[in-house]
Backbone as CSV, one residue per row, in Angstrom:
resi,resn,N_x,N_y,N_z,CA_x,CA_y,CA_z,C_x,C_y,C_z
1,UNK,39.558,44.561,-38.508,40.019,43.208,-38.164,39.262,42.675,-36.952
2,UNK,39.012,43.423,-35.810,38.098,43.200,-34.765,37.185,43.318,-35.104
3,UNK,36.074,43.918,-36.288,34.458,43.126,-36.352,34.842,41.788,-37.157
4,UNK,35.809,41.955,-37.771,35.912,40.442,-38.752,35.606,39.478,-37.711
5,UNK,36.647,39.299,-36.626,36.616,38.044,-35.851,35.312,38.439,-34.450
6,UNK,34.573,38.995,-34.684,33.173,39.047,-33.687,32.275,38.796,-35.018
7,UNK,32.624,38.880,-36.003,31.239,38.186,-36.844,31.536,36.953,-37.359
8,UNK,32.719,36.263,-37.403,32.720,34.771,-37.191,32.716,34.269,-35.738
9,UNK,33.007,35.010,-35.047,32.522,33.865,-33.326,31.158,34.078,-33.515
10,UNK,30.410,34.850,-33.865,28.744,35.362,-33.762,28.075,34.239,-34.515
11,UNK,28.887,33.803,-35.743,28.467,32.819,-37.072,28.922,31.601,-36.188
12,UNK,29.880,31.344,-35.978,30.164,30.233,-34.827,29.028,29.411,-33.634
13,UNK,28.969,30.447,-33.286,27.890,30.131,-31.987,26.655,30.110,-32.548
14,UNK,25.624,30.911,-33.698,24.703,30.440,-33.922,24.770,28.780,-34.741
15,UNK,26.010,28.670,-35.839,25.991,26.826,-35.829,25.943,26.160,-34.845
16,UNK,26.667,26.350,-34.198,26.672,25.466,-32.556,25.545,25.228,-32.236
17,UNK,24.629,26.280,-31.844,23.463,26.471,-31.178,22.526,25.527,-32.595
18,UNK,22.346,25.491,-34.000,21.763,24.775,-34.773,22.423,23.476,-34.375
19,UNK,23.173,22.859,-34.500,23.731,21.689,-34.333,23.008,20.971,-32.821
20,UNK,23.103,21.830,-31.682,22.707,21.533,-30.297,21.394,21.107,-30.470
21,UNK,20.203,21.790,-30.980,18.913,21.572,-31.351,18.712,20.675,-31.910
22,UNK,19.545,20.472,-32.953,19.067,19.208,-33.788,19.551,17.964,-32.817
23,UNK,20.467,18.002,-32.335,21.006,16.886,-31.727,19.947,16.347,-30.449
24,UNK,19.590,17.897,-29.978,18.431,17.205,-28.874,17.064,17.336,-29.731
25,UNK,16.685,17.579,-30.353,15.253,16.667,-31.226,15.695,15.862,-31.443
26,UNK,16.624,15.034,-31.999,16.851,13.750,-32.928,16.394,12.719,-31.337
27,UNK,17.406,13.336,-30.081,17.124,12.591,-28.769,15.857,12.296,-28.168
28,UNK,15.608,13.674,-28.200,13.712,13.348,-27.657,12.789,12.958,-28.255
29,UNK,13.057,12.477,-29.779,12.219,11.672,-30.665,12.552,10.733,-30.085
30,UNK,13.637,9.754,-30.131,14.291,8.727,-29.771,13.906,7.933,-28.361
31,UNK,14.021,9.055,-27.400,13.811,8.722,-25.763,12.180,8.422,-25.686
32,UNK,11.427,9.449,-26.264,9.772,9.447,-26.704,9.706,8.138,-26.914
33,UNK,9.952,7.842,-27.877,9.806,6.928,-28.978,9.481,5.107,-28.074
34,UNK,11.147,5.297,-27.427,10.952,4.273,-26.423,9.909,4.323,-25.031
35,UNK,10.142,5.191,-24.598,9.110,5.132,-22.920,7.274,5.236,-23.956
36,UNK,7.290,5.518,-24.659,6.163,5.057,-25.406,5.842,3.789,-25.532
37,UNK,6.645,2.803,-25.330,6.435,1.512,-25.505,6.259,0.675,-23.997
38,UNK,4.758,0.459,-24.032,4.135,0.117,-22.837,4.680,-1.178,-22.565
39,UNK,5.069,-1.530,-21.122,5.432,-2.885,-20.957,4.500,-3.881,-20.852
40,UNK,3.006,-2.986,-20.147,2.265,-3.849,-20.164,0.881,-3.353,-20.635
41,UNK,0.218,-4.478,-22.120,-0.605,-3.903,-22.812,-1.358,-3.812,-21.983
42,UNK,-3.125,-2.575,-22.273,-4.316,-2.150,-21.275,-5.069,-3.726,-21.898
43,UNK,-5.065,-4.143,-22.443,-5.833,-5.354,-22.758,-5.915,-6.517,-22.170
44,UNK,-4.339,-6.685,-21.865,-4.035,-7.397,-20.980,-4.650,-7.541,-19.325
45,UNK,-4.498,-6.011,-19.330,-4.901,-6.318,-17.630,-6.697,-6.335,-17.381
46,UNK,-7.350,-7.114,-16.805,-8.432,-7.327,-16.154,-9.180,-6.170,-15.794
47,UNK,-10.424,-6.162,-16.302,-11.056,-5.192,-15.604,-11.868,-5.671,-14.474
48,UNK,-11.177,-5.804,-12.945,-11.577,-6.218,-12.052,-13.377,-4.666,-11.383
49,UNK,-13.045,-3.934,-11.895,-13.963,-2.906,-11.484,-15.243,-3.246,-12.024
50,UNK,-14.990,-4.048,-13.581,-16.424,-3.880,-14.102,-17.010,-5.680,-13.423
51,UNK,-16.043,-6.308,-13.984,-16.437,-7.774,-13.791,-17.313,-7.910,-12.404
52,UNK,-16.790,-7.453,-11.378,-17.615,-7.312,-9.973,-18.558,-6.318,-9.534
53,UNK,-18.412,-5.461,-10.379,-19.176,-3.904,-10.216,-18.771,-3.309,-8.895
54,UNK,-17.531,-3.119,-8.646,-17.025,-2.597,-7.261,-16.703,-0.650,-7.941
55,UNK,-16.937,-0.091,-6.652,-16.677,0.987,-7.252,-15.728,2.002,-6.473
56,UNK,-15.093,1.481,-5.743,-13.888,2.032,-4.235,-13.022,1.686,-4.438
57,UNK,-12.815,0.241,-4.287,-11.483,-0.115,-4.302,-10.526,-0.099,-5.311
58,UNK,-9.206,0.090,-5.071,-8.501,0.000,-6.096,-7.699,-1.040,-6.210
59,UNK,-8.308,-1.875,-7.481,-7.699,-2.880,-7.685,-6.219,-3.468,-8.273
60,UNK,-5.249,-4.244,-8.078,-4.225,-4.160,-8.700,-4.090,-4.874,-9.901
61,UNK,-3.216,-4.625,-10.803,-3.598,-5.330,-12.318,-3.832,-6.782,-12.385
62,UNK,-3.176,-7.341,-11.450,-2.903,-8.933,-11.268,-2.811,-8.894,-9.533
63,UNK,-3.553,-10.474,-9.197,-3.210,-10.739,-7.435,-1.629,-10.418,-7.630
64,UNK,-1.048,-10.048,-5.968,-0.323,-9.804,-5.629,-0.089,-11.285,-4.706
65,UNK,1.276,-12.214,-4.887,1.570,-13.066,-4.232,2.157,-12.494,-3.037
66,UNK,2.119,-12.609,-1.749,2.849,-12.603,-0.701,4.062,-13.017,-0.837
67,UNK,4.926,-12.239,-0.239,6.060,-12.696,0.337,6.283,-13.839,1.417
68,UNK,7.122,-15.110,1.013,7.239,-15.820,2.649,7.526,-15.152,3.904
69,UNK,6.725,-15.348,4.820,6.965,-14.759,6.092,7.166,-15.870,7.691
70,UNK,7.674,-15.145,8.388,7.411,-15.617,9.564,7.156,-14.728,10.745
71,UNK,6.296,-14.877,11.450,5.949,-13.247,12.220,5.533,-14.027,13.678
72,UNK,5.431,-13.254,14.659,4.846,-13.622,16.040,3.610,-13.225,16.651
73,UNK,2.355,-13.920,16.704,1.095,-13.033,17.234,1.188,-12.758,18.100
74,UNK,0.081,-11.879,18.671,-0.584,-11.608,19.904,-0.611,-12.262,20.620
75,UNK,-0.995,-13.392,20.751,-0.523,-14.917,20.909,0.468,-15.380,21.191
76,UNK,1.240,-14.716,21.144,2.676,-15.809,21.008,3.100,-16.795,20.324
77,UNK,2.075,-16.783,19.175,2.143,-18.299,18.233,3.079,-17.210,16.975
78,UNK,3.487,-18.561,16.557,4.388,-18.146,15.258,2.698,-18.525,13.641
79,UNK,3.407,-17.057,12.965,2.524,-16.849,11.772,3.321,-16.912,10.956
80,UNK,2.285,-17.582,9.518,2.987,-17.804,8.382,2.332,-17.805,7.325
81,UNK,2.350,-17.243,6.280,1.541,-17.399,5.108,0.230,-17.969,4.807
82,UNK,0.285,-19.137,5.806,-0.818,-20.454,6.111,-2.064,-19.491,6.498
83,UNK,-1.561,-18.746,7.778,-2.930,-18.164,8.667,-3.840,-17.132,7.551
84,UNK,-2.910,-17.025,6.370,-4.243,-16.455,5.443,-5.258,-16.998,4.572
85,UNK,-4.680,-18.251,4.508,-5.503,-19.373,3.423,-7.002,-19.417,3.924
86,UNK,-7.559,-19.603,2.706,-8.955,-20.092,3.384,-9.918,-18.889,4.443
87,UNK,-9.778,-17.701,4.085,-10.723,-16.365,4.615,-9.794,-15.399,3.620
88,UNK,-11.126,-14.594,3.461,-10.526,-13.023,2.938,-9.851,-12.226,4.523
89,UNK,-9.296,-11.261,3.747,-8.329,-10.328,5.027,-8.406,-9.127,4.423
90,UNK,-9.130,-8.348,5.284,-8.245,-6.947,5.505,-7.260,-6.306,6.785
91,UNK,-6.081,-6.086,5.992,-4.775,-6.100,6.182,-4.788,-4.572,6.597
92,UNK,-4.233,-4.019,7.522,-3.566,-2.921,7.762,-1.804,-2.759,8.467
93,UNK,-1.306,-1.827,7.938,-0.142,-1.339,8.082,-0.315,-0.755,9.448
94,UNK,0.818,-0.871,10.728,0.758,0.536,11.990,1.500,0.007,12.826
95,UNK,1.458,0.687,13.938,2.202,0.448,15.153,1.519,1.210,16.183
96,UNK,1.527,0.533,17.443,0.791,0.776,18.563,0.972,2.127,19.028
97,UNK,2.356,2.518,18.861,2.420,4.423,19.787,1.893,4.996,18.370
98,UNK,1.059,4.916,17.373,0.908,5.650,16.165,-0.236,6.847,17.042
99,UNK,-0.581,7.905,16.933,-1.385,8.603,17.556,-2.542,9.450,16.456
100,UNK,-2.185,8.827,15.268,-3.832,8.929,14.589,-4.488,8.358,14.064
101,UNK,-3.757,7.592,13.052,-4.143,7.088,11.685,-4.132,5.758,12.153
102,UNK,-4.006,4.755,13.134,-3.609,3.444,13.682,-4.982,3.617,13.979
103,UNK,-4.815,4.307,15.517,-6.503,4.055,16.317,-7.996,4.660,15.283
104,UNK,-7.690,5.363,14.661,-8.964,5.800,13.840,-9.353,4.624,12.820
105,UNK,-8.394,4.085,12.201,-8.701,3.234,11.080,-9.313,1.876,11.838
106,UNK,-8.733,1.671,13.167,-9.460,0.445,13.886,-10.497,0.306,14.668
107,UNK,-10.450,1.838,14.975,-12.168,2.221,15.473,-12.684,2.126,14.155
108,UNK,-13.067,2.785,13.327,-13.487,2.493,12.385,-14.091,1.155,12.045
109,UNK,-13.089,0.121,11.818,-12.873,-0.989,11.626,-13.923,-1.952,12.380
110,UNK,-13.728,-1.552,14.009,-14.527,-2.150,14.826,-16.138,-1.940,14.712
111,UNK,-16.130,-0.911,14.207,-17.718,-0.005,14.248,-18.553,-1.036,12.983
112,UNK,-17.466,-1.315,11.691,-18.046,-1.868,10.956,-17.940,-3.192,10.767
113,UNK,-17.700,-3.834,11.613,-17.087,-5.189,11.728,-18.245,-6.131,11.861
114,UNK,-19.364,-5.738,12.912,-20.368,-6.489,12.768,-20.757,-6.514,11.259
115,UNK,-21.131,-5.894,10.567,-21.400,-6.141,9.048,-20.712,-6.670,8.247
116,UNK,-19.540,-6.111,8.311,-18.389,-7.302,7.609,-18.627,-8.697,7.727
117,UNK,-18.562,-8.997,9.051,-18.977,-10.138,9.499,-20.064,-11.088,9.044
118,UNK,-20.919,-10.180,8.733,-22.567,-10.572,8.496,-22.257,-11.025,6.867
119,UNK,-21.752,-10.591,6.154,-21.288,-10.191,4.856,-21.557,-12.011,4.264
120,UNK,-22.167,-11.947,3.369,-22.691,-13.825,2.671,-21.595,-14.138,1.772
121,UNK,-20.724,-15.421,2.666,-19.090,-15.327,1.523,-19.164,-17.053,1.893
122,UNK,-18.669,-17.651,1.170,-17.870,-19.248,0.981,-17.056,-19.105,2.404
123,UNK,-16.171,-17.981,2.304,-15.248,-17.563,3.599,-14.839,-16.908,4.535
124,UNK,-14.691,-16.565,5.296,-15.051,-15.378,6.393,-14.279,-14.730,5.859
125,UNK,-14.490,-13.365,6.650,-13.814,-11.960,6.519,-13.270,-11.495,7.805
126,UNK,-11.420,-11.441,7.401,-10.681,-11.015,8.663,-10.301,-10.118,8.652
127,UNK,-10.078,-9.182,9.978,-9.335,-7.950,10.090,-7.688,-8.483,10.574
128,UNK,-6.905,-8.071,9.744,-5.231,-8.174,10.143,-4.740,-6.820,10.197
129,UNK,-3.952,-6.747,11.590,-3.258,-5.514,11.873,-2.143,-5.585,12.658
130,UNK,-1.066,-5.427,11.153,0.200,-5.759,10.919,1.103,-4.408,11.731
131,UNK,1.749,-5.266,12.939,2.328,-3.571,13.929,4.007,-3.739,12.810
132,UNK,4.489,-3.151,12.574,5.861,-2.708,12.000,7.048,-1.987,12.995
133,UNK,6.475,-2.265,14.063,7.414,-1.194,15.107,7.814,-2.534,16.026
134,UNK,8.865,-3.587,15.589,8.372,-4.668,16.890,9.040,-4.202,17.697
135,UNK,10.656,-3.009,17.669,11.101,-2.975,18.982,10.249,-2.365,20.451
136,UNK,9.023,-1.915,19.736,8.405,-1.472,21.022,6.759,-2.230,21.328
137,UNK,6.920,-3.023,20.050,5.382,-3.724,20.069,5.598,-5.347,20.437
138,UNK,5.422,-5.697,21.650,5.784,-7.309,22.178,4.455,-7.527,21.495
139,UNK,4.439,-9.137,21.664,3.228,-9.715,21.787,2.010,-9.201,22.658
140,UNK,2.559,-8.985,23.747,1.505,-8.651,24.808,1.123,-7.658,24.750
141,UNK,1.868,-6.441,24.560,1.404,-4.726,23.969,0.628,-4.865,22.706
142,UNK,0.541,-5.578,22.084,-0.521,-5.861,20.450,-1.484,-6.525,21.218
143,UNK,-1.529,-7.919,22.024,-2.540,-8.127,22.750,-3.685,-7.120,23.440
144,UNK,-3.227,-6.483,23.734,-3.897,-5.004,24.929,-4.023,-4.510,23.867
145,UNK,-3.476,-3.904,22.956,-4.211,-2.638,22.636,-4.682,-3.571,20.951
146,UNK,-5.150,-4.761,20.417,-6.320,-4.895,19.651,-7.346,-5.268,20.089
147,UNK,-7.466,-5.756,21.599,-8.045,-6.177,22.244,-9.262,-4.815,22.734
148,UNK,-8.614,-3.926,23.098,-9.100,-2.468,23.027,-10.195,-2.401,21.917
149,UNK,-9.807,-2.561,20.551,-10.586,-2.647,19.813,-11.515,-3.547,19.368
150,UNK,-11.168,-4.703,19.333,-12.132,-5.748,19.207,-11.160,-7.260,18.837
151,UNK,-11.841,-7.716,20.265,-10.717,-9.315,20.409,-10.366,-10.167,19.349
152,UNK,-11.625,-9.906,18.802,-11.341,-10.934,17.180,-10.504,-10.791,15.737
153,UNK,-10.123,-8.961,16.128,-9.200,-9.056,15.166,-8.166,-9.499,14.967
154,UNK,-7.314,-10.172,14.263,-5.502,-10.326,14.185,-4.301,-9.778,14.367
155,UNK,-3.403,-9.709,15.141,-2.533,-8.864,14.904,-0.638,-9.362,15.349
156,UNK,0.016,-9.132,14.422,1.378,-9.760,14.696,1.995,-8.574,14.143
157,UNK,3.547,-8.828,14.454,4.761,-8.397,14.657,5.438,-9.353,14.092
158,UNK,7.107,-8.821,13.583,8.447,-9.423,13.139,9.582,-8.592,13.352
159,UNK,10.252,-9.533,12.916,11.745,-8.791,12.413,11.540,-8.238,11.475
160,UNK,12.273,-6.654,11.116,12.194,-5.888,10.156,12.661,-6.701,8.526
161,UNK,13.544,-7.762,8.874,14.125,-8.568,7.534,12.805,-9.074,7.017
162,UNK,11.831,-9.893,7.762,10.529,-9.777,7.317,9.569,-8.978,7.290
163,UNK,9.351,-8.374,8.031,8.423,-7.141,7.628,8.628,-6.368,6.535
164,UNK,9.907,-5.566,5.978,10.050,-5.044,4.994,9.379,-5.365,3.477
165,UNK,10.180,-7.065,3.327,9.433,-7.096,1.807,8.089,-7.792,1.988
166,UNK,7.525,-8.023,3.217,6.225,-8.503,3.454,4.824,-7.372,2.883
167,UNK,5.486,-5.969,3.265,4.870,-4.538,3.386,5.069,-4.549,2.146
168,UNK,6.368,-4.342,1.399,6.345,-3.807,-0.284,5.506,-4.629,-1.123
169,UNK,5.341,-6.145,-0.723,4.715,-6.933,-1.992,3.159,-6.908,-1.308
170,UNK,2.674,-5.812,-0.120,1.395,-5.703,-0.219,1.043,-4.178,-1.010
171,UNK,2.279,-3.708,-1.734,1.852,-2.641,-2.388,2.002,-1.329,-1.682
172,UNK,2.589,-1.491,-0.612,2.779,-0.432,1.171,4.085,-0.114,1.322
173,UNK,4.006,0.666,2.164,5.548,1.083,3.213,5.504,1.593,4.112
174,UNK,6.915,1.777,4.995,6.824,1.878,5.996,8.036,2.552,6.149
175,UNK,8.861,3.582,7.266,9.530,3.929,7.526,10.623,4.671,8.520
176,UNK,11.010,4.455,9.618,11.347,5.197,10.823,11.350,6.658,10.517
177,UNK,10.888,7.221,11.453,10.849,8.711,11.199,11.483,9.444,12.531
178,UNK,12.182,8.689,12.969,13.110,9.576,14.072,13.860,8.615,14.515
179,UNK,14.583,8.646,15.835,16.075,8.185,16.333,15.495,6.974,16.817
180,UNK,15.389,5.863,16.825,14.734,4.707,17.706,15.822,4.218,18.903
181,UNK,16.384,5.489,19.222,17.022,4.629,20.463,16.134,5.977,21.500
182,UNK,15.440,6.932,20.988,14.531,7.865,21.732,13.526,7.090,22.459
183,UNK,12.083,7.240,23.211,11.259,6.370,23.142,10.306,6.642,22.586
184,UNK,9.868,7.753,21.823,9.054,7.849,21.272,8.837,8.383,19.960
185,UNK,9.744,7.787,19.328,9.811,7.849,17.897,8.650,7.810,16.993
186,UNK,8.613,8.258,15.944,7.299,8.150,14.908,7.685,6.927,13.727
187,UNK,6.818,6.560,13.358,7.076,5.293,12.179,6.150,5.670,11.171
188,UNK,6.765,6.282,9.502,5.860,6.673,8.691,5.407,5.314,7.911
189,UNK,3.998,5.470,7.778,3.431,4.026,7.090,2.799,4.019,6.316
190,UNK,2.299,3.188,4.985,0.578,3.943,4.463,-0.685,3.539,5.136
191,UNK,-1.386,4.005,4.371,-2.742,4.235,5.320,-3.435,2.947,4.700
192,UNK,-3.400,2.731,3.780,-4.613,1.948,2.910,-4.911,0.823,3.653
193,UNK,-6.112,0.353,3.333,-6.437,-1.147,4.245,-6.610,-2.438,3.058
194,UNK,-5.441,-3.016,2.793,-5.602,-3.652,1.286,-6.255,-5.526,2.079
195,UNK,-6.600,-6.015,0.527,-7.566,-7.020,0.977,-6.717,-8.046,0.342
196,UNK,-6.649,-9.232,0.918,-6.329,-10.188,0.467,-7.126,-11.477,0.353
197,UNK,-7.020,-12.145,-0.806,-8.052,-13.125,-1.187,-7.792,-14.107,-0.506
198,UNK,-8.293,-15.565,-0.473,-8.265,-16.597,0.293,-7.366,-17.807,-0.057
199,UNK,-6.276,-16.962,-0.790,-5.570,-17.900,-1.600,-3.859,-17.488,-1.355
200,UNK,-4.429,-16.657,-0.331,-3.363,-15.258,0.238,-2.230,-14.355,-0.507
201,UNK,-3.394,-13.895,-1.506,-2.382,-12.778,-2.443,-3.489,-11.935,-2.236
202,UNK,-2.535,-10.460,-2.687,-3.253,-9.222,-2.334,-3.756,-8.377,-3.391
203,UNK,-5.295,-8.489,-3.379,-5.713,-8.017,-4.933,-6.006,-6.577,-4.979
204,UNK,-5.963,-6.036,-3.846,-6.736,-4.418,-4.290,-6.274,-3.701,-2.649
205,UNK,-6.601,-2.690,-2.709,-6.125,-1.475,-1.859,-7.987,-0.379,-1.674
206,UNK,-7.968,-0.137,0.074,-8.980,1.219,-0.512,-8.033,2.203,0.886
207,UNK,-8.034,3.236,-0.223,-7.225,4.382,-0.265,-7.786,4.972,1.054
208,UNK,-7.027,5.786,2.032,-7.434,6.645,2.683,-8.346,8.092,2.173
209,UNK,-9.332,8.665,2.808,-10.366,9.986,2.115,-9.677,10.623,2.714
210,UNK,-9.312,11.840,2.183,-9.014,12.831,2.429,-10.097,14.206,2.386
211,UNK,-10.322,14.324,3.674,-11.433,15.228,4.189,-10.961,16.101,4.742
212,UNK,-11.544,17.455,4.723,-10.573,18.110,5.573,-11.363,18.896,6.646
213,UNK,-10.330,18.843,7.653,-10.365,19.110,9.003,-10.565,17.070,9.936
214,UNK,-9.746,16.189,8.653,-10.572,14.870,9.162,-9.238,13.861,9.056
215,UNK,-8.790,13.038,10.246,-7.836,12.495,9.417,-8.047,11.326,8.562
216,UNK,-7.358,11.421,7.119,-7.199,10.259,6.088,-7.063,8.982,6.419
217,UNK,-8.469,8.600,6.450,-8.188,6.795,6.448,-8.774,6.689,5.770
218,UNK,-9.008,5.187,5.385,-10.350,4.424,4.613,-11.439,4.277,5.119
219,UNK,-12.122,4.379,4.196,-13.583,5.045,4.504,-14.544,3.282,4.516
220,UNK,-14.932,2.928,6.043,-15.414,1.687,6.319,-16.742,1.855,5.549
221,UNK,-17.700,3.451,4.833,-18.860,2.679,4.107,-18.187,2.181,2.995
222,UNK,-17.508,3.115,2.373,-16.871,2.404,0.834,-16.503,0.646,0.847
223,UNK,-15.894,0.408,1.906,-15.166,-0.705,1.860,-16.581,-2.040,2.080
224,UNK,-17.565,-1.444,2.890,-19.032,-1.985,3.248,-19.608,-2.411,1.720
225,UNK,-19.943,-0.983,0.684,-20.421,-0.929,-0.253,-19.736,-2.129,-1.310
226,UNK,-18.535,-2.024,-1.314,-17.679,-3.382,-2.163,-17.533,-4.564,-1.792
227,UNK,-17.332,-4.965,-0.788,-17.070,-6.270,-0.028,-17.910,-6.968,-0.187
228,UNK,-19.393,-7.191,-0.350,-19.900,-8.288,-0.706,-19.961,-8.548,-2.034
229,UNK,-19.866,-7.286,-2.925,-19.711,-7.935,-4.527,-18.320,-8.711,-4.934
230,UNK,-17.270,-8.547,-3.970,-16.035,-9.147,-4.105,-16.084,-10.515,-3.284
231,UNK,-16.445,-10.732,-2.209,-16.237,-11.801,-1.621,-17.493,-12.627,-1.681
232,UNK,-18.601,-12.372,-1.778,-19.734,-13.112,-2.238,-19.812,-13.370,-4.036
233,UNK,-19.049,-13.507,-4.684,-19.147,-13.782,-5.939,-18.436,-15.256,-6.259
């Protein structure tokens, strides 16, 4: 009587176990089936790489419109969407106490700036360097230290209500990385130095290199090598 009822629980549990299988194939055909279905066709999107022959940057499928903003320069003047019209921009993410990836990417920046500059476009070419830390970055502390680097670049501050989706719809982020009532908190950010067209949407990104023993920024020949097939066209 006791093998009877251990060879129907035994017959039991292997149906179960057939039933379970089938039920999850029938699902993962199903789930497949859908996330298979691209939202957005490859046909659709632009091949911005070939059309210009750029070979660094990474372009996004479609310009990226800006978010409305209102921000405070170096200056003390109020910024707004406006100050991008009419020149290309490269845009960077940081904050002034950053202690690698801020000052390297703007040395950098500065080193190649005369050429940028030189660069044959309808519209000039700006450096913007967007601080995200305003409780410790005034006007006048962004003054001093882009000035450090080279007077002509741009640089403002906001309220985090603007800064936030200003950063996401350039494709970026940003994030406190310790107690900000400390004073020397860290602010995690990305690295990339993305470009914006003269119409002030943001079409492409060039990625930080990752070298090692080197820290990850963007690499000012790459960005050298592309920039006039993008902005001289």
């Amino acid at each position: 009587m006791h093998q009877h009822s251990g060879q129907s629980q035994n017959l039991f549990l292997v149906i179960a176990a057939l039933v379970a299988l089938v039920v999850g194939i029938t699902f993962y055909k199903h789930f497949t089936a859908r996330s298979d279905s691209p939202t957005i066709q490859a046909s659709t999107v632009p091949d911005f790489a070939e059309q210009y022959g750029t070979e660094h940057i990474q372009w996004y499928p479609q310009p990226r419109q800006l978010t409305d903003f209102e921000l405070i320069t170096s200056n003390q003047q109020t910024m707004t969407n406006q100050a991008l019209q009419n020149q290309w921009t490269l845009a960077f993410v940081g904050y002034t106490f950053c202690p690698d990836i801020c000052p390297t990417t703007l040395a950098a920046l500065n080193r190649a700036y005369a050429d940028i500059s030189a660069i044959a476009s309808e519209f000039p070419v700006r450096v913007w360097f967007l601080s995200v830390d305003p409780k410790r970055d005034t006007p006048q502390r962004l003054a001093d230290y882009v000035q450090f680097f080279n007077a002509e670049f741009m640089a403002s501050t906001g309220e985090h209500s603007q800064l936030y989706p200003l950063v996401r719809s350039m494709g970026m982020m940003y994030a406190m990385a310790g107690d900000t009532s400390q004073p020397n908190y860290l602010v995690d950010h990305s690295g990339s130095i993305v470009l914006i067209n003269p119409q002030g949407q943001v079409v492409g990104r060039f990625k930080p290199q990752s070298i090692p023993g080197q820290i990850a920024v963007s690499d000012t020949e790459q960005i050298l090598a592309d920039l006039p097939r993008i902005v001289g066209s």
